[in-house]
C-alpha positions, 0 to 999 in steps of 0.5 A: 461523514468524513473520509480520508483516502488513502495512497498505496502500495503493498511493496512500501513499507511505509505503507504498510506501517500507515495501514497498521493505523489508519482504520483505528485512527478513522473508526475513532473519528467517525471516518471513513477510508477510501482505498486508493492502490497505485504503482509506485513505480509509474508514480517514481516513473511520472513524478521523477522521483526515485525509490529511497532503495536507490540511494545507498545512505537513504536505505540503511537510514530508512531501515533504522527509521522503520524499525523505530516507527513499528517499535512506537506503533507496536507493530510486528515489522520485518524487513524483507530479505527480498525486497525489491519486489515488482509489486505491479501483480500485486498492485494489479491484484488490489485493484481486481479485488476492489473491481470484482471481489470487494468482499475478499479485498480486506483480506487481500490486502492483509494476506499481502501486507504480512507476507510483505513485512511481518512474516517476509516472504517472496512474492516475486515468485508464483509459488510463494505468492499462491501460498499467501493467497490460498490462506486468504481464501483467494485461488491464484486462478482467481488472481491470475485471470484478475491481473490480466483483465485489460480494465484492471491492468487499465484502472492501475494505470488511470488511479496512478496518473490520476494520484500523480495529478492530484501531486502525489508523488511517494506513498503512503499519500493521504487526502481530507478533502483537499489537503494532501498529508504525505507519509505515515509519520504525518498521520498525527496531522491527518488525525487532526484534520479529522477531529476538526 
């Protein structure tokens, strides 16, 4: 079976847009998805590279791009009032989940990708972030004694210097066997990998 595997994390919204389409794109070609949650923040840090919220004209012109690109995926796209977010929690949540809830990991990351660019909410704050985990089905005792396990805080930091020397420097960041596509607007070359 084929298999593409998948860079993220939660705080890009490009990211998000890639896991609006990935799952359909693979189930359609008899694919399977490997998941790989990373921190863009150590991967900017590693790489050099910097977030395009940095630069003022590169933000107002991602904001319009990803309004277009949800417009032509139709998908439901908000900007997030309180974007930057440090995602590093959350980041640390995914992997916990893939660790020891696999069964809640979907679900987690549907509960986060909404709350971060469909219906905008403030994952920065402990309230705000138990109140999306809560209708996930996911207690924030679970999460919080998750994100300070030593092997999960250690695994987010192994995948993502292990994304970096594989040269993955942005995300979303996708594999078919050894070809490296990079960002959402190159899932059509990512679908043609996998129908060949």
């Amino acid at each position: 079976m084929k298999q593409v595997e998948f860079f993220f994390d939660v705080g890009s919204p490009y990211s998000y847009l890639a896991y609006q389409q990935l799952p359909k794109m693979a189930k359609d070609h008899g694919a399977s998805i490997v998941w790989r949650p990373i921190l863009l923040g150590g991967l900017f840090q590693s790489t050099g590279n910097s977030s395009p919220a940095t630069i003022p004209a590169k933000a107002m012109h991602a904001m319009k791009d990803l309004e277009r690109w949800a417009d032509h995926y139709g998908v439901a796209f908000k900007h997030n009032p309180y974007f930057p977010i440090n995602t590093l929690p959350l980041m640390r949540g995914a992997i916990g989940m893939q660790m020891y809830h696999v069964d809640k990991f979907h679900a987690y990351l549907a509960a986060v990708f909404s709350a971060m660019f469909m219906c905008p909410r403030d994952l920065g704050s402990i309230d705000e972030l138990a109140e999306v985990l809560k209708r996930a089905g996911i207690s924030s005792d679970d999460f919080n004694a998750l994100i300070k396990d030593d092997m999960v805080k250690e695994k987010l930091k192994q995948d993502t210097a292990a994304a970096v020397d594989r040269g993955v420097f942005g995300a979303p960041t996708f594999f078919v066997g050894r070809e490296m596509y990079w960002g959402q607007d190159r899932l059509l070359f990512v679908e043609a990998k996998l129908r060949a």
